[in-house]
LONUSE-62258 format. One record per residue (C-alpha): residue in one letter; x negated, y, z; residue number from 1. Coordinates in steps of 0.05 Angstrom, whole numbers, padded with zeros to 5 digits, always signed. Example, Ala and Ser with C-alpha at 12.3 -4.5 7.8 and 13.67 -1.06 7.14 Angstrom:
// residues 2
type:a&c1:-00246&c2:-00090&c3:+00156&seq:1
type:s&c1:-00273&c2:-00021&c3:+00143&seq:2
// end
This chain:
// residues 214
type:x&c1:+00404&c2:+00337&c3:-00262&seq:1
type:x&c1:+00435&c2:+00273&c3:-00290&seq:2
type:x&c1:+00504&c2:+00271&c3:-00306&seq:3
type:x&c1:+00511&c2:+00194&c3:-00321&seq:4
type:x&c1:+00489&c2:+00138&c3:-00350&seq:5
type:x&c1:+00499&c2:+00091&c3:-00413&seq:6
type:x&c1:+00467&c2:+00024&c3:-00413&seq:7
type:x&c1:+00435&c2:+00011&c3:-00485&seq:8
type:x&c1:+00394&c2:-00047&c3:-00468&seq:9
type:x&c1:+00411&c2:-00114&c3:-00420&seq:10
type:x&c1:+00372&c2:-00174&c3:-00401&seq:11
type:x&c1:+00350&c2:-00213&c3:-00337&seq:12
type:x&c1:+00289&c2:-00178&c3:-00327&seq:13
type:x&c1:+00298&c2:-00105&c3:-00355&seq:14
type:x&c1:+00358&c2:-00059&c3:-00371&seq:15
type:x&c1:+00354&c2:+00008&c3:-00408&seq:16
type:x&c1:+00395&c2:+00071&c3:-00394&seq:17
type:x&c1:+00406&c2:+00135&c3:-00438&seq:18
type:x&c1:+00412&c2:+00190&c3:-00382&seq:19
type:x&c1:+00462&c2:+00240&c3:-00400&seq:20
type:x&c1:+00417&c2:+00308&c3:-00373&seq:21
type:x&c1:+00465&c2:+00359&c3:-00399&seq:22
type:x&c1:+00467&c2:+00403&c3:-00464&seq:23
type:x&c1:+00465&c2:+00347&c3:-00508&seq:24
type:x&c1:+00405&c2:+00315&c3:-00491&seq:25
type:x&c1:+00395&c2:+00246&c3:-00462&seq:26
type:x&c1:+00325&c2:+00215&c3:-00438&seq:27
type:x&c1:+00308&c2:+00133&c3:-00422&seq:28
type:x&c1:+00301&c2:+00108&c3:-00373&seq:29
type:x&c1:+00280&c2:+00030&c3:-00350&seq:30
type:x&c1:+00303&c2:-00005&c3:-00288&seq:31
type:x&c1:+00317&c2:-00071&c3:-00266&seq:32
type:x&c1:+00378&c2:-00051&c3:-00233&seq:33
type:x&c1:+00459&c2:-00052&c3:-00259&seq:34
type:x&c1:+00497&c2:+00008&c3:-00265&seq:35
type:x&c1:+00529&c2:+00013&c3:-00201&seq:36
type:x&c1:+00458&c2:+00018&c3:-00166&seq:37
type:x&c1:+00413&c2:+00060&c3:-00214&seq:38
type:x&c1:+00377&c2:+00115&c3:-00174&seq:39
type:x&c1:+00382&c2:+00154&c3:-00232&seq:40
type:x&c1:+00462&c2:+00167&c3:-00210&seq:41
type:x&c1:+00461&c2:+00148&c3:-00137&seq:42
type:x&c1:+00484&c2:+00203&c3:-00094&seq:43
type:x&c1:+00446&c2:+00236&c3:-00035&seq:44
type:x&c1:+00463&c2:+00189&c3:+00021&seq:45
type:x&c1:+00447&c2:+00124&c3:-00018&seq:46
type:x&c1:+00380&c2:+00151&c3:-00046&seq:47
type:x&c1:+00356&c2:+00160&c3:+00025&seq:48
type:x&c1:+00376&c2:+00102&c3:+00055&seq:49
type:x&c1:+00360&c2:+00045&c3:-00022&seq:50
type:x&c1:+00314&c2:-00019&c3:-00013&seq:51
type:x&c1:+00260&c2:-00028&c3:-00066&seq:52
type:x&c1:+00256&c2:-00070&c3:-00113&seq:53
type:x&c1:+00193&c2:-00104&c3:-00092&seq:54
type:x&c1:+00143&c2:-00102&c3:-00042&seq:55
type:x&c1:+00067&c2:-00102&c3:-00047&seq:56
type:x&c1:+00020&c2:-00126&c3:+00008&seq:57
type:x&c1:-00042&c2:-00100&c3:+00045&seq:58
type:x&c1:-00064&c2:-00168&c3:+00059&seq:59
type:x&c1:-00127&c2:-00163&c3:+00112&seq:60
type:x&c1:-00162&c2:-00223&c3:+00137&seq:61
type:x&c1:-00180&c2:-00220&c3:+00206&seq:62
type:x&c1:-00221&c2:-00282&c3:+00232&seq:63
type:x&c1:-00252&c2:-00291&c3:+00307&seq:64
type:x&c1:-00322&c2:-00266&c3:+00303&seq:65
type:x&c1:-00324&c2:-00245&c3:+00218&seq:66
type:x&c1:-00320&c2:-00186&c3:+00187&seq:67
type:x&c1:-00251&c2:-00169&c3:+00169&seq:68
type:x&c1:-00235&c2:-00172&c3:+00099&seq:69
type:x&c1:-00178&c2:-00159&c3:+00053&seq:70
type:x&c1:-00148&c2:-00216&c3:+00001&seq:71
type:x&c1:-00142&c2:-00198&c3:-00072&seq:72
type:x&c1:-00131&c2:-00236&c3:-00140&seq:73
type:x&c1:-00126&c2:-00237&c3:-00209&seq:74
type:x&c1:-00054&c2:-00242&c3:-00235&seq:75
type:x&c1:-00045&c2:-00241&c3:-00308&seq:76
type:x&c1:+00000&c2:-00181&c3:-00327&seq:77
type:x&c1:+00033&c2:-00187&c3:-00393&seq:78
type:x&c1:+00043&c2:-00120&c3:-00404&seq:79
type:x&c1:-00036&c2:-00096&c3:-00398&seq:80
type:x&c1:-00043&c2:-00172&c3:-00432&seq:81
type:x&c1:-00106&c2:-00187&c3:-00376&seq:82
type:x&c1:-00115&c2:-00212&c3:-00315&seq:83
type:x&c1:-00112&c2:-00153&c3:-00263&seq:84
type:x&c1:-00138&c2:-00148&c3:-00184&seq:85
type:x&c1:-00082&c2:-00160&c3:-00156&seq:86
type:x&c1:-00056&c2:-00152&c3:-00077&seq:87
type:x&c1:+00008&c2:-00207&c3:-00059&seq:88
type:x&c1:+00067&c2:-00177&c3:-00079&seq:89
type:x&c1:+00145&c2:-00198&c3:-00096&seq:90
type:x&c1:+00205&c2:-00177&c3:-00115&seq:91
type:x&c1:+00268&c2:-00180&c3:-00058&seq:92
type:x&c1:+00319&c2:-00229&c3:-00069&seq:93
type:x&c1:+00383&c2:-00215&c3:-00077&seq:94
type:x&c1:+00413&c2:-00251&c3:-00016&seq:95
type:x&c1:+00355&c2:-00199&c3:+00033&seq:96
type:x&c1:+00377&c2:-00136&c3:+00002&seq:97
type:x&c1:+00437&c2:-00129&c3:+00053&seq:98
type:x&c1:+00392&c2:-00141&c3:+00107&seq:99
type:x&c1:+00360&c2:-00064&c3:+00137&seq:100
type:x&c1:+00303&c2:-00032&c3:+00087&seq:101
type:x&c1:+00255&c2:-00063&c3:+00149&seq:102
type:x&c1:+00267&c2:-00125&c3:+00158&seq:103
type:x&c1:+00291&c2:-00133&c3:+00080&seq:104
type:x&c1:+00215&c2:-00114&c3:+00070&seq:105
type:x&c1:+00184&c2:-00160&c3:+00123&seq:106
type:x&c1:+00222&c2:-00221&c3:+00102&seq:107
type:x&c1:+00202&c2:-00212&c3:+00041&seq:108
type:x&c1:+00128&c2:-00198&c3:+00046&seq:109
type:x&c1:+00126&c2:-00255&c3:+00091&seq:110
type:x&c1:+00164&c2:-00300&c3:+00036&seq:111
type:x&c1:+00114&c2:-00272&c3:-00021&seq:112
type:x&c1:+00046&c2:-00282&c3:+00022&seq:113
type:x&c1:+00074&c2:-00362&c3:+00023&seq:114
type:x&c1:+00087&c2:-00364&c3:-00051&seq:115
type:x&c1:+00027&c2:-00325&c3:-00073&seq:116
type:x&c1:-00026&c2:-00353&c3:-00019&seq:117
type:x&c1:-00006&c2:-00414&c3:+00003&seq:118
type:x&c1:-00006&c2:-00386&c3:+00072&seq:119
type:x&c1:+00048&c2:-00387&c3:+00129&seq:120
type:x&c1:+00057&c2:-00329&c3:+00178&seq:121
type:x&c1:+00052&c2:-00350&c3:+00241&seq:122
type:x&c1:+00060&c2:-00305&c3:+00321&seq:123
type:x&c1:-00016&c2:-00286&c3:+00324&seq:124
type:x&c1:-00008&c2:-00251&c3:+00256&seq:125
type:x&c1:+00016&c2:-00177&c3:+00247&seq:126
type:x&c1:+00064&c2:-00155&c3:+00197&seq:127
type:x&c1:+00096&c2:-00092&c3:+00190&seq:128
type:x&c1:+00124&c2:-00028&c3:+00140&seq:129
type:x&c1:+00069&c2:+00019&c3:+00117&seq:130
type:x&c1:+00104&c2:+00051&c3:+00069&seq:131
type:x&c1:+00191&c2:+00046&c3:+00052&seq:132
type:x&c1:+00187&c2:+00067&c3:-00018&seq:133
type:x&c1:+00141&c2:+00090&c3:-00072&seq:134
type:x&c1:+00158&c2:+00095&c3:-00145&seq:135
type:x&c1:+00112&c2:+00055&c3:-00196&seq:136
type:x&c1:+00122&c2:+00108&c3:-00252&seq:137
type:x&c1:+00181&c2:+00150&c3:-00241&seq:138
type:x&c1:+00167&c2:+00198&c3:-00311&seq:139
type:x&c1:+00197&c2:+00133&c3:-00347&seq:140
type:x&c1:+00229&c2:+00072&c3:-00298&seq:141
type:x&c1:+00255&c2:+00076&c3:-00229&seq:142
type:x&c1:+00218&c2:+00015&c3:-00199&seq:143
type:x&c1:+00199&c2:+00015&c3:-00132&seq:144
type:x&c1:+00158&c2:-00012&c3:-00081&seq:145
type:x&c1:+00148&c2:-00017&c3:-00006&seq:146
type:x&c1:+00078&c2:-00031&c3:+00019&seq:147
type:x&c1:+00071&c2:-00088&c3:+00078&seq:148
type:x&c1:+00018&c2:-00097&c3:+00121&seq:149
type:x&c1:-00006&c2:-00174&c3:+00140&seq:150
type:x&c1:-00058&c2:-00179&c3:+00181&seq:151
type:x&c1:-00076&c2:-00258&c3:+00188&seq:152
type:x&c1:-00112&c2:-00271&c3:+00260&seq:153
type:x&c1:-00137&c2:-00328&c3:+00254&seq:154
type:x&c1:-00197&c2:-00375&c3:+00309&seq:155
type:x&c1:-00219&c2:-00400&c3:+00234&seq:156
type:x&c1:-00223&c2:-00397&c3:+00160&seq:157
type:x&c1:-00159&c2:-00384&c3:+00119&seq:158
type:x&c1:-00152&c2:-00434&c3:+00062&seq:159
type:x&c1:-00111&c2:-00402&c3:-00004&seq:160
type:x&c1:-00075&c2:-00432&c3:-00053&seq:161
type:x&c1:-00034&c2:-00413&c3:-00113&seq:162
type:x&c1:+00003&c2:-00484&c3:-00115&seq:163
type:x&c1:+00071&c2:-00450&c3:-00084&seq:164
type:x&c1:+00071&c2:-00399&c3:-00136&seq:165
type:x&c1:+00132&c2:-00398&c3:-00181&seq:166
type:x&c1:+00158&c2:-00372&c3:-00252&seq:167
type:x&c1:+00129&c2:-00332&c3:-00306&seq:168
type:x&c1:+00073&c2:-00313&c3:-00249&seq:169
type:x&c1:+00000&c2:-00336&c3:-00274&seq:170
type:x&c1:-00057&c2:-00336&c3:-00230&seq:171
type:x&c1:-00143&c2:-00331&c3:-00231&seq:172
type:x&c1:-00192&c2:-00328&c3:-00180&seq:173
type:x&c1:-00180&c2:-00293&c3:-00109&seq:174
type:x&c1:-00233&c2:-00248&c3:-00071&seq:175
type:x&c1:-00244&c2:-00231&c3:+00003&seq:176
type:x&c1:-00267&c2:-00162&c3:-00004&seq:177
type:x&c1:-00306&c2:-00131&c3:+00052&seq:178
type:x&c1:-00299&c2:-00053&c3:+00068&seq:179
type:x&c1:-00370&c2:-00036&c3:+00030&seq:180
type:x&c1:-00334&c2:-00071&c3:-00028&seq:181
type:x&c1:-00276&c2:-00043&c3:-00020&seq:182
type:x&c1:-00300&c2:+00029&c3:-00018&seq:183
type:x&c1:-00341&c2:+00011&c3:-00082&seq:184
type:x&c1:-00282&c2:-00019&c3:-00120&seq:185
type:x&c1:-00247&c2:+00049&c3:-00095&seq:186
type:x&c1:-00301&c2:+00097&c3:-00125&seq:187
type:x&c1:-00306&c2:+00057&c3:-00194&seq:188
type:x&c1:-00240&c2:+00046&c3:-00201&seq:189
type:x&c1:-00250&c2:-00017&c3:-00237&seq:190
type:x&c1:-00253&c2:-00089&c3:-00216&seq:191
type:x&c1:-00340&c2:-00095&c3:-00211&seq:192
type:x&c1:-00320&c2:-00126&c3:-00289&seq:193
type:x&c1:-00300&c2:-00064&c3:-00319&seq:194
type:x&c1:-00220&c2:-00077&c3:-00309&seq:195
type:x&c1:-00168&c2:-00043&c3:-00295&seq:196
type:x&c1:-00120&c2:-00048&c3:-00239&seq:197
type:x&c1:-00055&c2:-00031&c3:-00210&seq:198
type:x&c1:-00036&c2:+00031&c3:-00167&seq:199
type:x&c1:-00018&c2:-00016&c3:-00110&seq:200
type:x&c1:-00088&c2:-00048&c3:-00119&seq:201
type:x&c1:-00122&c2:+00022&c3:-00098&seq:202
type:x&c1:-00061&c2:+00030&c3:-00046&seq:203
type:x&c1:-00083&c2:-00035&c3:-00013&seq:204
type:x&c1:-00162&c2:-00011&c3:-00015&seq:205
type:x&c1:-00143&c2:+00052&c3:+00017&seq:206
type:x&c1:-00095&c2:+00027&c3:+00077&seq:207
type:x&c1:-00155&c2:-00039&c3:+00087&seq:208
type:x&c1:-00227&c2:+00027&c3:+00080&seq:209
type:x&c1:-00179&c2:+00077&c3:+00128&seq:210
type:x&c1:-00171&c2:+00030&c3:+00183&seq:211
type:x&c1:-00099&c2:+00053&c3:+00187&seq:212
type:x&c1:-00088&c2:-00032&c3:+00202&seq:213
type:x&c1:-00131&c2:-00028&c3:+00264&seq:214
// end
């Protein structure tokens, strides 16, 4: 059990904690959240009912007479220093995290698939929770995301762009993957170039092959 928390390292991005776990020993832990929100120390009540930090998109194309198909990328990810397969996905801002963990994650997801795709959700599409929380890597940070479901219906063709994106975010090519891709990229688990990519990639693969969206 943790006992409390001293911050040892502070920026805009990242903080770092020291976890006091009793008997003299301490263990690190990352997080992009202050003090007074750390999961790490929350109590009972507020760990069941916390926002994520981010949410992460199962982004499925759904034209009039095609073959339903689900939108990935290539976002550069500093930390694995390449460009990874990539679903939408964004952090919630500061001014949605009073808003319920529900609609906190829809207006978000629907704010992201803008930035990240160029494209506006409009009354014929779906969007929806799949999933409130899921930790990224809980054995060393507390981040967390929700995944969102967006299905676009569309009568035609969906153009994407990465013009809208903003800040330190750096973008490559997108795909339309079918489900036969999908269920290949699944069983290599690479990107068809011999990457790597993200647990919320394979998430996104699973929910679009399972036809959980249907």
């Amino acid at each position: 059990m943790v006992n409390g928390a001293e911050k040892v390292y502070d920026n805009k991005f990242l903080k770092v904690y020291k976890l006091d776990i009793g008997e003299g020993r301490g263990y690190m832990d990352a997080s992009r959240r202050d003090s007074d929100e750390l999961v790490a120390t929350m109590d009972e009540a507020s760990y069941r009912k916390m926002l994520p930090d981010a949410v992460s998109m199962c982004m499925i194309v759904n034209v009039k007479g095609k073959e339903p198909k689900l939108y990935l990328t290539k976002e550069f990810r500093y930390a694995a220093n390449h460009y990874l397969l990539s679903p939408p996905a964004g952090l919630i801002d500061k001014e949605d995290r009073c808003l319920p963990r529900e609609e906190a994650v829809i207006v978000t997801a629907k704010r992201e698939a803008f930035e990240e795709t160029g494209v506006e959700i409009t009354d014929k599409d779906e969007v929806r929770l799949v999933s409130p929380l899921l930790f990224s890597s809980p054995g060393i940070m507390d981040e967390s995301n929700a995944i969102a479901l967006v299905v676009l219906n569309r009568d035609e063709d969906v153009d994407f762009t990465h013009d809208e994106a903003v800040g330190l975010e750096s973008f490559g090519d997108f795909s339309l993957v079918t489900r036969e891709e999908a269920k290949r990229l699944l069983v290599s688990g690479t990107d068809g170039e011999g990457g790597f990519f993200s647990v919320f990639t394979w998430i996104a693969l699973s929910v679009f092959v399972s036809g959980l969206w249907e």
